[in-house]
N, C-alpha and C positions, 0 to 999 in steps of 0.2 A: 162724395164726402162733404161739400160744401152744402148740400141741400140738408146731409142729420145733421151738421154742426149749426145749420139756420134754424131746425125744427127744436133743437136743444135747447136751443138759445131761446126760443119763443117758450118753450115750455119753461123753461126755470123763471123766467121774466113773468109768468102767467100762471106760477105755484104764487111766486110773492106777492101776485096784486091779487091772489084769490081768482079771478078768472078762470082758471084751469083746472081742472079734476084728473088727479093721476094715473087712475082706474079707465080712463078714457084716451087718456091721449095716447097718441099714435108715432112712433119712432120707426125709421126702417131697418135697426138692426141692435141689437143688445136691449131692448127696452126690457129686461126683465132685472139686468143689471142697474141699468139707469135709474130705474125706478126706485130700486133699491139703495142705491147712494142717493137720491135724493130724500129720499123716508129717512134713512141715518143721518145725514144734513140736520132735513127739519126737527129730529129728536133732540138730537146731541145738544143744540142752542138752547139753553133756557133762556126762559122771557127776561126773568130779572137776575144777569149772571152774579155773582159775588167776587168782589175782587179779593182773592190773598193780600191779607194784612202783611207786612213785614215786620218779622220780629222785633222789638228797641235795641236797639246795641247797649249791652252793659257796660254801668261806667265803671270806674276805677275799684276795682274789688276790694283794697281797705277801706276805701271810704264809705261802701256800702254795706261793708261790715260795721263801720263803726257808729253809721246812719242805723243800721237795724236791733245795733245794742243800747245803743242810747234812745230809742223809744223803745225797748226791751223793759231795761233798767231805770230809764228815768233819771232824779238824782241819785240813784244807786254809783250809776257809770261817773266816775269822777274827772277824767278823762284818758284818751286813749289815741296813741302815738307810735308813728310807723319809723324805725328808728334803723341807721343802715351803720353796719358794722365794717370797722377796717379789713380787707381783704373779702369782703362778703358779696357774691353778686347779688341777691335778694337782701332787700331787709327783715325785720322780725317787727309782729304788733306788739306791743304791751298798753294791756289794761288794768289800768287804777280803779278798785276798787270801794265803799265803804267796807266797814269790820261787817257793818249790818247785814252784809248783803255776801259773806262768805262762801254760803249755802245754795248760792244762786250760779255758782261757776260751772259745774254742768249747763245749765240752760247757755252760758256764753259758749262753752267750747260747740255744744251744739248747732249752734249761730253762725259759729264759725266754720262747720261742717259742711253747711247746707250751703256755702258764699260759692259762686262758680268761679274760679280763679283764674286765671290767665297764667296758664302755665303752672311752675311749682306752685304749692299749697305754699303761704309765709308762716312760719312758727306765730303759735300766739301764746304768752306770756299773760297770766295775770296775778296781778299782786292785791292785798291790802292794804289801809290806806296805813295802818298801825307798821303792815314791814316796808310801804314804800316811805314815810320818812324814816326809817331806822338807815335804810338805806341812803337817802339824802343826808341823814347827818354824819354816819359813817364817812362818805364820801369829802363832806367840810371840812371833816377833821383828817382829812388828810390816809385815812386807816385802811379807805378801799379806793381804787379808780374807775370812776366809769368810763367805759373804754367804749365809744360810738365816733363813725365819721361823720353823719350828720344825721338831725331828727325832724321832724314836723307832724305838727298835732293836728288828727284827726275829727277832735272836737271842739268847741267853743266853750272853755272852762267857765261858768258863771262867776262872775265878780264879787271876790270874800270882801266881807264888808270890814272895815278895819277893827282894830281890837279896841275897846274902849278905854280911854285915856288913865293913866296910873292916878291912884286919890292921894289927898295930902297925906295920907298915915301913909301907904306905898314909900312915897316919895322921903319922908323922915325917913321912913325905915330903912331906906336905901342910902341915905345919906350916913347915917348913923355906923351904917355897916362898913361904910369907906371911910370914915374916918378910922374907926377902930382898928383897919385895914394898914393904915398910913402910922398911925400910932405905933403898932405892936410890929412893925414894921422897921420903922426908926429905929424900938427898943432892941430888938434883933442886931442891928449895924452896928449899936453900940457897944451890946456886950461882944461880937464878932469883933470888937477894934481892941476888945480888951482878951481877944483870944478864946473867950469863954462859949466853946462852940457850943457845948453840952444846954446850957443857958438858952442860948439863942434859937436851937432847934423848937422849940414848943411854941414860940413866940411865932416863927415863921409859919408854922402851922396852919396857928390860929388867924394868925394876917391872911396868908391864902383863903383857908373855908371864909373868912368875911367878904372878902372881894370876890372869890366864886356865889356867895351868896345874894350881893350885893346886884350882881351881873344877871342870876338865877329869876330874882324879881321884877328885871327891868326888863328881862324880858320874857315873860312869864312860862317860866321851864319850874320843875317841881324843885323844891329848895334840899340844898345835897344837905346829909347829914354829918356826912364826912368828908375830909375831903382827897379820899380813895374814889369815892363816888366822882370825881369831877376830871378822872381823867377815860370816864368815858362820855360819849354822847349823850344830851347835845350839849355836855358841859364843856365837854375839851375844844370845841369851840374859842372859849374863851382864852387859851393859853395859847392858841395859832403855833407857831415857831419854836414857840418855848415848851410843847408838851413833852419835849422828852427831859428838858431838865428837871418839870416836876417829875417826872419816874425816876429820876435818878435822886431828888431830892425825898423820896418815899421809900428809895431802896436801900440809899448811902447817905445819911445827912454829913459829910463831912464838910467842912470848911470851905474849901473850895466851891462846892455843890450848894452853899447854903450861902455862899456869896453872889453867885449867880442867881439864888433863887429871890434873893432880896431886890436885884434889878427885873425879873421878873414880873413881880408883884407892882412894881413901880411903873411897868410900862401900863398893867392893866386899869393905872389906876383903882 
């Protein structure tokens, strides 16, 4: 036993230095086996093995969704936010869109299809930019809540460059408007001191649409015509606390209602 496991040994030692020819050498029992596990050896090795690459570990599935949509979209994608809801275990995306770029939400849900997720799929959400502020100012004015337990943006919103400063006619115009505000405002109290409510309602009116207007300029929202128009968004903004005495100052001008409305108009300046 020790003399074929010496002969084995010389033989395998003397495939690898080239010395030995297989066809020739001599074993004193199994050599037809032997030879043959050595010929499968020598095959099986390639000269220049290749190592298995390992696959990358994918990162965070939103974010490489919101990486693949925003070189998608470009400045289309305005930005996009993974946002977790009260009692939710997952969050949900929502993406901010341009108007421009409406027609392009297939190619996002698409985007979104193809993301490999770690576990559940997350809802995706996408809006326009025209309903995402209706929605923000809805919200200001108090009319809807948005109800999240916490958010964090996915993208790096480019920096809006500020609006360019109001011109001296702007600035008349605004002032002009608060006075006439203050004025027909007064007028108001006065004839309200001499009871004469009837009087006083048209006055109050036109005091409010001045100071809604005045407000409308300064901060460049489209100038109300009426001022029914100002008790929605983004006008009712400006009545904060007070937007339901103007509803009730549009519904019931009575006395009371129109006394209230004159300190109203006074908080707003």
């Amino acid at each position: 036993m020790l003399g074929t496991l010496a002969s084995k040994t010389h033989l395998a030692e003397g495939i690898l230095d080239g010395s030995e020819n297989l066809s020739k050498a001599k074993l004193k029992r199994g050599r037809d086996a032997t030879l043959a596990r050595l010929k499968q050896l020598l095959c099986d090795v390639p000269g220049n093995a290749v190592k298995p690459t390992a696959k990358p570990a994918p990162g965070n599935p939103a974010e490489v969704f919101a990486a693949r949509a925003a070189e998608s979209l470009g400045g289309a994608l305005l930005h996009c936010d993974e946002t977790f809801l009260p009692g939710a275990g997952s969050p949900v995306l929502l993406a901010v869109i341009t108007d421009a770029a409406r027609d392009r939400r297939p190619a996002l849900k698409a985007l979104h299809r193809g993301i490999e997720w770690m576990g559940d799929t997350l809802p995706l959400h996408i809006l326009d930019a025209t309903t995402w502020q209706a929605v923000q100012a809805l919200a200001a004015a108090g009319l809807i809540t948005v109800n999240m337990r916490a958010s964090r943006s996915l993208t790096t919103a480019p920096a809006q460059p500020p609006p360019p400063p109001l011109t001296n006619a702007e600035l008349q115009r605004i002032a002009a408007l608060r006075d006439t505000a203050r004025k027909k405002s007064r007028g108001a109290k006065a004839l309200l001191s001499e009871e004469l409510t009837d009087e006083a309602a048209p006055l109050l009116r036109a005091a409010a649409l001045a100071a809604a207007q005045a407000n409308a300029l300064e901060s460049r929202w489209p100038q109300p015509e009426k001022l029914e128009e100002t008790v929605n968004p983004p006008h009712a903004r400006l009545w904060g606390a007070n937007a339901e005495i103007l509803r009730d100052f549009l519904n019931n001008p009575c006395r009371e209602v129109l006394q209230k409305m004159c300190e109203a108009i006074s908080a707003i300046g």
